[in-house]
DRENDO-1510 file (C-alpha; in Angstrom, 1 decimal, always signed):
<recs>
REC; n; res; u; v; w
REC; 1; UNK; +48.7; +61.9; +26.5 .
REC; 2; UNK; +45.4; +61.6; +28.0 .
REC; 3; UNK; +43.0; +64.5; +29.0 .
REC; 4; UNK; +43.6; +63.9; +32.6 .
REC; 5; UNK; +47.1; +63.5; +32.4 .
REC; 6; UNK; +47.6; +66.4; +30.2 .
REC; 7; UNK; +45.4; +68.3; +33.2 .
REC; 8; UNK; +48.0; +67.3; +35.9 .
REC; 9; UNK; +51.0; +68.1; +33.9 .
REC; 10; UNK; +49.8; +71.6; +33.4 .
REC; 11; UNK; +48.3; +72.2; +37.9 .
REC; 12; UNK; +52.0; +71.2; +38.2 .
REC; 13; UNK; +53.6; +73.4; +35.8 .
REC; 14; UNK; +50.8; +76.6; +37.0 .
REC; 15; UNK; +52.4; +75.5; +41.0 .
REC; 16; UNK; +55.9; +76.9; +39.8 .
REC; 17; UNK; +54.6; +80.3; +38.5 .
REC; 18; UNK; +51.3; +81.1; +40.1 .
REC; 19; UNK; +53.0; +83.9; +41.7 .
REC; 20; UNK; +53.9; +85.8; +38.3 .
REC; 21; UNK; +51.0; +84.4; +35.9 .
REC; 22; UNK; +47.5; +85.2; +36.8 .
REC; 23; UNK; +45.1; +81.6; +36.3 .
REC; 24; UNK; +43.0; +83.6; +33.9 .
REC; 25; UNK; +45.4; +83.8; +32.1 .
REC; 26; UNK; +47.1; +80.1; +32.6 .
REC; 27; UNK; +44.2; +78.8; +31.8 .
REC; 28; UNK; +44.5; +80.0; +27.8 .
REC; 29; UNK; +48.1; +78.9; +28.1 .
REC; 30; UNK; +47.4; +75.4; +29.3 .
REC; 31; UNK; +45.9; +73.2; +26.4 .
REC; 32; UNK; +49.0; +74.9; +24.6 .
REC; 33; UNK; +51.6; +73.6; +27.0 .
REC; 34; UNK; +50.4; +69.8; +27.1 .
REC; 35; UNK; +50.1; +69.7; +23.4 .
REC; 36; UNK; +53.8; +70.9; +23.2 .
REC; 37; UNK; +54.8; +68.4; +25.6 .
REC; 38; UNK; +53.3; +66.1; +23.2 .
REC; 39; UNK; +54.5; +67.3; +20.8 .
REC; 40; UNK; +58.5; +66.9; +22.4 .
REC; 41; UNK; +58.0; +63.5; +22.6 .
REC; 42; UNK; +56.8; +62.9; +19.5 .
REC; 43; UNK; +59.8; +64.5; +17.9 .
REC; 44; UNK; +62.8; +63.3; +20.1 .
REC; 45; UNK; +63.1; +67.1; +20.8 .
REC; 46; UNK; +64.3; +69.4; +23.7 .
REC; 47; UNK; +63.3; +73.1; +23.9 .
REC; 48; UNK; +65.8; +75.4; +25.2 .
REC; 49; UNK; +64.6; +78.7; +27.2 .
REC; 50; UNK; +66.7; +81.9; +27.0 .
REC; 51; UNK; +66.4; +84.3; +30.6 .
REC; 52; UNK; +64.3; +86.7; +28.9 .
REC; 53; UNK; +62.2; +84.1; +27.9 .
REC; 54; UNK; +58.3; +84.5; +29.6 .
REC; 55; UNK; +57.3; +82.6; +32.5 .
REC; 56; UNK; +54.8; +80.2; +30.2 .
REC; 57; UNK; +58.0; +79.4; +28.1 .
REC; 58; UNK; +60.7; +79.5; +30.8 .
REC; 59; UNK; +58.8; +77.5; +33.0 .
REC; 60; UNK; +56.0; +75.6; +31.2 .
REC; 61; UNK; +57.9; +73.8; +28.4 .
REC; 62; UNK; +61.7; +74.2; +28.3 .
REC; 63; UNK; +63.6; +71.4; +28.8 .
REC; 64; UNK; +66.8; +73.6; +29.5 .
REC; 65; UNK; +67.0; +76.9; +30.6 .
REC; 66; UNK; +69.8; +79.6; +31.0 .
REC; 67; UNK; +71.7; +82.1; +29.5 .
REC; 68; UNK; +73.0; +81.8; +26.0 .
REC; 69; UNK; +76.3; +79.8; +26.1 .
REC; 70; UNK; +74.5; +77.7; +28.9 .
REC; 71; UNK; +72.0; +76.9; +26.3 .
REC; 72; UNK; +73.9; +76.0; +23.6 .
REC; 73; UNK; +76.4; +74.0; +25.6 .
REC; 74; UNK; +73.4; +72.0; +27.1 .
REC; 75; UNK; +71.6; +71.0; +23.7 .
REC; 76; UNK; +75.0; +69.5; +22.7 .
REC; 77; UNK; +74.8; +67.0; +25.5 .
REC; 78; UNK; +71.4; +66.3; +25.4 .
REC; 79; UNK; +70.1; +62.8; +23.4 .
REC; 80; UNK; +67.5; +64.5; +21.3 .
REC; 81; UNK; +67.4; +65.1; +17.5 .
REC; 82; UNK; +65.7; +68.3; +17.5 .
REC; 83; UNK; +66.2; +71.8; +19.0 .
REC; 84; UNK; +63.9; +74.6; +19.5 .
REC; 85; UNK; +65.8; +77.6; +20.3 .
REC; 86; UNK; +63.3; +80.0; +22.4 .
REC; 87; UNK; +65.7; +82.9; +21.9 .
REC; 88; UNK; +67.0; +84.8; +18.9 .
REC; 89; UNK; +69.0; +84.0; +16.4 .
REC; 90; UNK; +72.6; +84.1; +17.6 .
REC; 91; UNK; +71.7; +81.5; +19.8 .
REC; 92; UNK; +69.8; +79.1; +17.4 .
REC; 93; UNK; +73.1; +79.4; +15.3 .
REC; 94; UNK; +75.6; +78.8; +18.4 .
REC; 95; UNK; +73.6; +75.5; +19.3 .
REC; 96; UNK; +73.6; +74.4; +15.9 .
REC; 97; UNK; +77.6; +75.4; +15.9 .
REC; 98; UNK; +78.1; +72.8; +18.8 .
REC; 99; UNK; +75.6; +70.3; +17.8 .
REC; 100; UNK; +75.8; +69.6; +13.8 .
REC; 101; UNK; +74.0; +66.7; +13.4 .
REC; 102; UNK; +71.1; +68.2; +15.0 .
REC; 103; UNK; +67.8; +69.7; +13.6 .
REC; 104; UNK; +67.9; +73.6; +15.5 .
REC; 105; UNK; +64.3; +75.3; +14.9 .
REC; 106; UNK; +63.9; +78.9; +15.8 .
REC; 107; UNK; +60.0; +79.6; +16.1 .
REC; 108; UNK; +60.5; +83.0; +14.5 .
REC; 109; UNK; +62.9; +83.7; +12.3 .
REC; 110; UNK; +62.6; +87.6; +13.1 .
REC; 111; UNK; +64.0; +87.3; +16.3 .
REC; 112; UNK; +67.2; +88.9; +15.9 .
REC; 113; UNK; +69.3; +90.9; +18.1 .
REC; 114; UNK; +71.0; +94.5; +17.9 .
REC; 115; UNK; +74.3; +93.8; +19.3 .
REC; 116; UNK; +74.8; +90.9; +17.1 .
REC; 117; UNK; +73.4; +93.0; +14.3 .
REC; 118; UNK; +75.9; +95.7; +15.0 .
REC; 119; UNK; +78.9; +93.8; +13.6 .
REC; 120; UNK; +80.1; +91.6; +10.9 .
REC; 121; UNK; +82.9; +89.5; +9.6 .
REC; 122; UNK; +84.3; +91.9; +7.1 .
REC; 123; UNK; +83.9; +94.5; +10.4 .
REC; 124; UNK; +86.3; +92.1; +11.8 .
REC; 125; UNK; +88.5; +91.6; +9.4 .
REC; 126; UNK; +89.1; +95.6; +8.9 .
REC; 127; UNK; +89.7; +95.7; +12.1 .
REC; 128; UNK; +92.4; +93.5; +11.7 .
REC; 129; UNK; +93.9; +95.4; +9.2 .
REC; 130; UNK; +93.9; +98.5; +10.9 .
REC; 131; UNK; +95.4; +96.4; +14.4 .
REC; 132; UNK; +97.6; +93.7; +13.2 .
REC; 133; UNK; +98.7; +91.3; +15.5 .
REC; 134; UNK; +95.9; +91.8; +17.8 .
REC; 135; UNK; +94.3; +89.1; +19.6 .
REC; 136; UNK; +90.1; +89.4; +18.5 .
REC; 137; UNK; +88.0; +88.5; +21.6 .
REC; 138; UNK; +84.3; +88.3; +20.4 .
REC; 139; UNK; +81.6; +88.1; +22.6 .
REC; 140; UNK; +79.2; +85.1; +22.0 .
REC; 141; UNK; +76.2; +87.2; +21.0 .
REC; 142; UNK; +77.5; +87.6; +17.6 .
REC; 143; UNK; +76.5; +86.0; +14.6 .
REC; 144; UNK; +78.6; +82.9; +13.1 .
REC; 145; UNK; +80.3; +84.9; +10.8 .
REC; 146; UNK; +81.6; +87.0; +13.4 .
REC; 147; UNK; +83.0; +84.4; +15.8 .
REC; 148; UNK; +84.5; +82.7; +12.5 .
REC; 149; UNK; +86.9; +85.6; +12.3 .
REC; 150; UNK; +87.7; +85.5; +16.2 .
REC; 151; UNK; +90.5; +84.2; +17.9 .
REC; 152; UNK; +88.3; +83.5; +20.9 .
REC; 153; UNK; +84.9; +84.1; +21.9 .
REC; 154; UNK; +84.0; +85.2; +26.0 .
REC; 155; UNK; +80.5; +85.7; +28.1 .
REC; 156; UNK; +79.7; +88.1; +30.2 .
REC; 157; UNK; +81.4; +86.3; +33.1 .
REC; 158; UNK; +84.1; +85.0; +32.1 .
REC; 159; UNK; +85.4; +88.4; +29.9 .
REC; 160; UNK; +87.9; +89.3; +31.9 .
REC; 161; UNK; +89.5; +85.8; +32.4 .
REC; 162; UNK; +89.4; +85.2; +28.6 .
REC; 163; UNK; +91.0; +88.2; +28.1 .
REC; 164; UNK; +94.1; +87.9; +30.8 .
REC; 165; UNK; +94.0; +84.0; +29.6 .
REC; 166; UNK; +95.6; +85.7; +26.2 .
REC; 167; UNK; +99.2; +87.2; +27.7 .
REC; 168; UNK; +99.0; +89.9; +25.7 .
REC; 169; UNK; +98.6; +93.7; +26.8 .
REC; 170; UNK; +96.0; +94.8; +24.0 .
REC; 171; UNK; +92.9; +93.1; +22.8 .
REC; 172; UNK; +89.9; +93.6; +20.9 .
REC; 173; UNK; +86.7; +93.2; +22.9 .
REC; 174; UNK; +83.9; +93.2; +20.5 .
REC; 175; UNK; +81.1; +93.9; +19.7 .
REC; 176; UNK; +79.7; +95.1; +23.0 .
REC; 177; UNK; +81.3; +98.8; +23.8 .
REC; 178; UNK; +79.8; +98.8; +27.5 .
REC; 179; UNK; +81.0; +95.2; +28.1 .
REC; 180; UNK; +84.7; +95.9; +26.8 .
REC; 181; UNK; +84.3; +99.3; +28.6 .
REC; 182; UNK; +83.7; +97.5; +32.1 .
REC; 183; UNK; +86.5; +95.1; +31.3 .
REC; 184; UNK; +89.0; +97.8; +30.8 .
REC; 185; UNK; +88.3; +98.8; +34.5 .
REC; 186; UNK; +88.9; +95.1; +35.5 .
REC; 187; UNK; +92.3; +94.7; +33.9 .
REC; 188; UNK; +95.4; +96.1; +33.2 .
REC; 189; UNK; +95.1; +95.0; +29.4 .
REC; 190; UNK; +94.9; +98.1; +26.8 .
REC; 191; UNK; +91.0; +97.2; +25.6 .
REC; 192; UNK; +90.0; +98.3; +21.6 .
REC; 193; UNK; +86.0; +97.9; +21.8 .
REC; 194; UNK; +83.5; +98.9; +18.9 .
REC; 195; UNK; +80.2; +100.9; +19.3 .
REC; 196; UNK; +77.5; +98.1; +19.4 .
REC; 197; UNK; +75.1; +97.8; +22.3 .
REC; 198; UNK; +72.5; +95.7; +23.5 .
REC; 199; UNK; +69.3; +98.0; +22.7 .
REC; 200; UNK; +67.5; +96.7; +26.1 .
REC; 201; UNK; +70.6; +97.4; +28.6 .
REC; 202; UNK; +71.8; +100.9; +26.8 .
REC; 203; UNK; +68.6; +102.2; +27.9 .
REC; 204; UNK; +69.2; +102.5; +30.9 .
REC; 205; UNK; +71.0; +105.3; +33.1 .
REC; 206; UNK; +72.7; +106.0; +36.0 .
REC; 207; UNK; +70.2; +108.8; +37.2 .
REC; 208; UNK; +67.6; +106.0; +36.5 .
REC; 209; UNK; +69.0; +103.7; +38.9 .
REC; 210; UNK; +69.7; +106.5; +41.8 .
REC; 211; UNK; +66.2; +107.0; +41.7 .
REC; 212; UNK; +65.2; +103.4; +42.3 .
REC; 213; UNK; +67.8; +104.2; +45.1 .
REC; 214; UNK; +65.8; +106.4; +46.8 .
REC; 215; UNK; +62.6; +105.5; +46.4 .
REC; 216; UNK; +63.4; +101.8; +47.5 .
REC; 217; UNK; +66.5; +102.6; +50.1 .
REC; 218; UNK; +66.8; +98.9; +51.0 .
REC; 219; UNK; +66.8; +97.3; +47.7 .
REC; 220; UNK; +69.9; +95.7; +46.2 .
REC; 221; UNK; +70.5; +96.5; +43.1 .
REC; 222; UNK; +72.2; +94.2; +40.0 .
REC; 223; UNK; +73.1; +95.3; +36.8 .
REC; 224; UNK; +74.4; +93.5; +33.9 .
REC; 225; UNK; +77.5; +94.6; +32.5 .
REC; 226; UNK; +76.0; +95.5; +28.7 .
REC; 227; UNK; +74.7; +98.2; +30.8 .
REC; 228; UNK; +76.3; +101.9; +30.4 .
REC; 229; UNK; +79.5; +102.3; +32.7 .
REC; 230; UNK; +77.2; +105.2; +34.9 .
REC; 231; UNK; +74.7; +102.3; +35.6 .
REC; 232; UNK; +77.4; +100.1; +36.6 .
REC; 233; UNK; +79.2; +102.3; +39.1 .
REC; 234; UNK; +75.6; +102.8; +40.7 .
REC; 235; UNK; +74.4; +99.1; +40.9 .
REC; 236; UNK; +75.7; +96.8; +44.3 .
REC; 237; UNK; +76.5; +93.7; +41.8 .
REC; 238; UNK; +77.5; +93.2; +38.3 .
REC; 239; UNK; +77.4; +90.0; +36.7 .
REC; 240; UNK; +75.7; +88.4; +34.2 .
REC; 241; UNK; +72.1; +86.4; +34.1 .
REC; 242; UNK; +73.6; +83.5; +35.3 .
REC; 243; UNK; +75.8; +85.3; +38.0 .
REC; 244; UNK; +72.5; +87.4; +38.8 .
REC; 245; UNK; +70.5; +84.1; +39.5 .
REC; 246; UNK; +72.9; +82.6; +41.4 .
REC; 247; UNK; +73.3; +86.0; +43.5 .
REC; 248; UNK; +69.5; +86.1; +44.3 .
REC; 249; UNK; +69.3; +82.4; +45.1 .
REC; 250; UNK; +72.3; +82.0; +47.1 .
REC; 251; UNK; +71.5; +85.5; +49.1 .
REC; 252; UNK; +67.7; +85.6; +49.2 .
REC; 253; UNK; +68.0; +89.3; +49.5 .
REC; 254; UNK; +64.7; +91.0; +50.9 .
REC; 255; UNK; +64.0; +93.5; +47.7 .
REC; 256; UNK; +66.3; +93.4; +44.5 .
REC; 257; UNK; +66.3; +95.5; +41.3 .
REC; 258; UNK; +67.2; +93.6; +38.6 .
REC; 259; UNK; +68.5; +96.0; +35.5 .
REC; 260; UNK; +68.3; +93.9; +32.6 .
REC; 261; UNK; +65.3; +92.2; +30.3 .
REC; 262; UNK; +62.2; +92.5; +32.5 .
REC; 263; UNK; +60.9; +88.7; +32.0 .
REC; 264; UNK; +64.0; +87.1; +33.8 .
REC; 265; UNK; +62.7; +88.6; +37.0 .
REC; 266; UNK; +59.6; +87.4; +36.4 .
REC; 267; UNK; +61.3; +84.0; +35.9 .
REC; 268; UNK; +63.5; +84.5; +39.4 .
REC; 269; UNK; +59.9; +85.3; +41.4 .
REC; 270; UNK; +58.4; +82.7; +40.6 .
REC; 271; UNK; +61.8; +80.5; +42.1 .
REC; 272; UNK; +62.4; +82.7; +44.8 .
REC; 273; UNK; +58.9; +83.5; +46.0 .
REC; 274; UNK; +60.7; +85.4; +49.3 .
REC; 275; UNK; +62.0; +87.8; +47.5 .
REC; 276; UNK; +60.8; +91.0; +46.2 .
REC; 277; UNK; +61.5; +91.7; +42.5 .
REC; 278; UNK; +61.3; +96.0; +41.5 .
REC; 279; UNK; +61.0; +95.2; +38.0 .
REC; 280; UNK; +62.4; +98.3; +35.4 .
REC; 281; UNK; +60.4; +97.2; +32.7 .
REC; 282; UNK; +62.3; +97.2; +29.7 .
REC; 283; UNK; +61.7; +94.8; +27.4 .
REC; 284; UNK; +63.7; +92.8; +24.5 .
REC; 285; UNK; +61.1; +93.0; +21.1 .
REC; 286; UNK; +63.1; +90.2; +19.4 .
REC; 287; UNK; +62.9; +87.8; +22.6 .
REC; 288; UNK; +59.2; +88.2; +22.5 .
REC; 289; UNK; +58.8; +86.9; +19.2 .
REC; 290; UNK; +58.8; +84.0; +20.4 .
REC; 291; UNK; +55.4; +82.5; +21.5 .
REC; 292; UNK; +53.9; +79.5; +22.8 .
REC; 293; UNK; +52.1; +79.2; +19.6 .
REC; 294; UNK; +55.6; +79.8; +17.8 .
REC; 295; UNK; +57.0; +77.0; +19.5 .
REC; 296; UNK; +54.0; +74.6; +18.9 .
REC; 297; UNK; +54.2; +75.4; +15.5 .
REC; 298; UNK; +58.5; +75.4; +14.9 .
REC; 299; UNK; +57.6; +71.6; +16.6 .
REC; 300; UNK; +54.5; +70.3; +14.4 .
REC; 301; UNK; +55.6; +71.5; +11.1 .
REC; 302; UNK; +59.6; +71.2; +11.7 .
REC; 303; UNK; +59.9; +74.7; +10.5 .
REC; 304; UNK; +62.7; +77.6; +10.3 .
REC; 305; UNK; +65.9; +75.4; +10.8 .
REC; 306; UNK; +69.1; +76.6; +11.4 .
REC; 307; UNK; +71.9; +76.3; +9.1 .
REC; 308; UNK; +75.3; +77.4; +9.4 .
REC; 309; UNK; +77.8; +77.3; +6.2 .
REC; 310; UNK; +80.1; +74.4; +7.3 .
REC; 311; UNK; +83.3; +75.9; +6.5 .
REC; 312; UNK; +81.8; +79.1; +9.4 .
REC; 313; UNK; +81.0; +76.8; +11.4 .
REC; 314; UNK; +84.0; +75.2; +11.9 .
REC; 315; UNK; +86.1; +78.2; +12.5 .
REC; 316; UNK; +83.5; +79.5; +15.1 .
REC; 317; UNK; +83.6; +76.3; +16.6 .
REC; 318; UNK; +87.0; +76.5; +16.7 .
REC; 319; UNK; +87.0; +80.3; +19.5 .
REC; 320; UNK; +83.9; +78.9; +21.0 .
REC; 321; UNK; +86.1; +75.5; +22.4 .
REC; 322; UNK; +89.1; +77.9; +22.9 .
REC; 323; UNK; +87.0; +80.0; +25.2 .
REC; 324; UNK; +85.6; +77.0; +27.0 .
REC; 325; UNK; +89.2; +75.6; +27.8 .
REC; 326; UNK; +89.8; +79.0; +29.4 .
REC; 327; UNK; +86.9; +78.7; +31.5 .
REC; 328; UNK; +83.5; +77.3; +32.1 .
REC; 329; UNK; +81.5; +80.2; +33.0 .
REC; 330; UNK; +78.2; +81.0; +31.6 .
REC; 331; UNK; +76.5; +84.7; +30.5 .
REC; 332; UNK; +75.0; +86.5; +28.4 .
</recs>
């Protein structure tokens, strides 16, 4: 890539998120972002952006972007022989579940997550034991392991329809408690959740939210459903990250308070420059592991892949495709 071309890929990228990155600051990105682009066609290799992701990553190099389930499905359609995963480390391994033959590169291999932390396969497998016969529904931000020992996995959105999709009247919902708590007040089906929780989304409260509530009377306010169940019963929408984009860009509300990772609506403003974002800052540590210089690096050295013990793999394969012949929505 020549100088001047590299110069107009980046004034195009910096037109897509001058609203949310100042140029100061762009301008120490920049020489960054060309050499990963570079660097992506030198390797045959797609980078795939998480929400939380920041604007530089989510909109100056990814290739792909979405929520977790979206990214993994996506890298296992793409003709590319290399992966970076810009999220944590569920993720990485759920791309390289669906796409085997493919090199998946986390730029940080500290980037993991507490909800997938909060559970493991020989969790699942006592839990078994102590409810035979019951149908395990994991959610997709578990590790391999986890989803090995699952009948099916779900998403945020599509939960409840995995759930009913089973004809059964009790299920396990795990690992999330707040997810499986909101799904128990969206069907009639007898719910068994276990305590994990997403350290971002369990922060926040319901007296949080009524005060956004009065201090900005017109804003609408969305929640994700990891949230607490007092959250939830004060937001005006719950849905996941890709049912929260889709609300904001559909609606193009005039002032929105987005309760979940900070960065995605930093991400949204800079698509839906109309709209007013109140941003509750809280922010995902793991998520922001991952740099612009992590990337550049996971790409130029080929470092941290992602491997998955065949044998996992093809059992977690195995309740990932099961949930995706239920449904195709997207969360997380």
């Amino acid at each position: 890539m020549s100088v001047g071309t590299a110069e107009e890929l980046t004034a195009r990228l910096y037109d897509r998120v001058r609203g949310v990155i100042p140029e100061a600051e762009w301008v120490i990105h920049a020489p960054l972002i060309a050499r990963i682009h570079e660097l992506k066609r030198e390797r045959n290799a797609v980078i795939l952006a998480h929400n939380y992701q920041t604007p530089e990553i989510f909109h100056g190099v990814a290739d792909i972007v979405g929520d977790s389930l979206a990214l993994a499905r996506e890298g296992a359609r793409v003709d590319a022989e290399v992966i970076v995963l810009a999220g944590v480390h569920f993720m990485a391994e759920t791309a390289k579940i669906l796409s085997p033959e493919k090199t998946v590169l986390i730029p940080d291999l500290r980037a993991g997550c507490s909800l997938a932390e909060s559970i493991t396969g020989a969790d699942v497998r006592e839990l078994r034991r102590r409810h035979p016969g019951v149908p395990v529904v994991t959610y997709v931000n578990t590790s391999a392991d986890v989803k090995a020992e699952s009948d099916i996995c779900c998403t945020s959105s599509n939960a409840v329809e995995v759930v009913e999709s089973l004809g059964v009247d009790r299920v396990m919902c795990l690992p999330d408690q707040y997810l499986a708590k909101w799904v128990a007040t969206q069907t009639d089906v007898d719910i068994i959740w276990w305590d994990g929780a997403c350290e971002v989304h369990e922060r926040f409260s319901g007296d949080e939210i009524r005060r956004y509530r009065e201090n900005f009377p017109g804003a609408v306010i969305l929640a994700h459903p990891e949230c607490p169940p007092d959250v939830l019963e004060a937001a005006d929408y719950v849905g996941s990250t890709a049912g929260m984009t889709a609300w904001v860009r559909d609606r193009q509300p005039r002032q929105v308070v987005m309760i979940t990772e900070c960065s995605m609506s930093d991400n949204l403003a800079a698509e839906n420059p109309a709209v007013e974002f109140v941003r509750p800052c809280n922010l995902c540590p793991h998520m922001k592991r991952i740099t612009l210089q992590g990337i550049h690096d996971a790409l130029l050295y080929l470092q941290h892949p992602v491997e998955v013990d065949p044998a996992v793999a093809a059992r977690a394969r195995t309740a990932v495709e099961r949930m995706l012949a239920v449904g195709r929505g997207s969360g997380g």
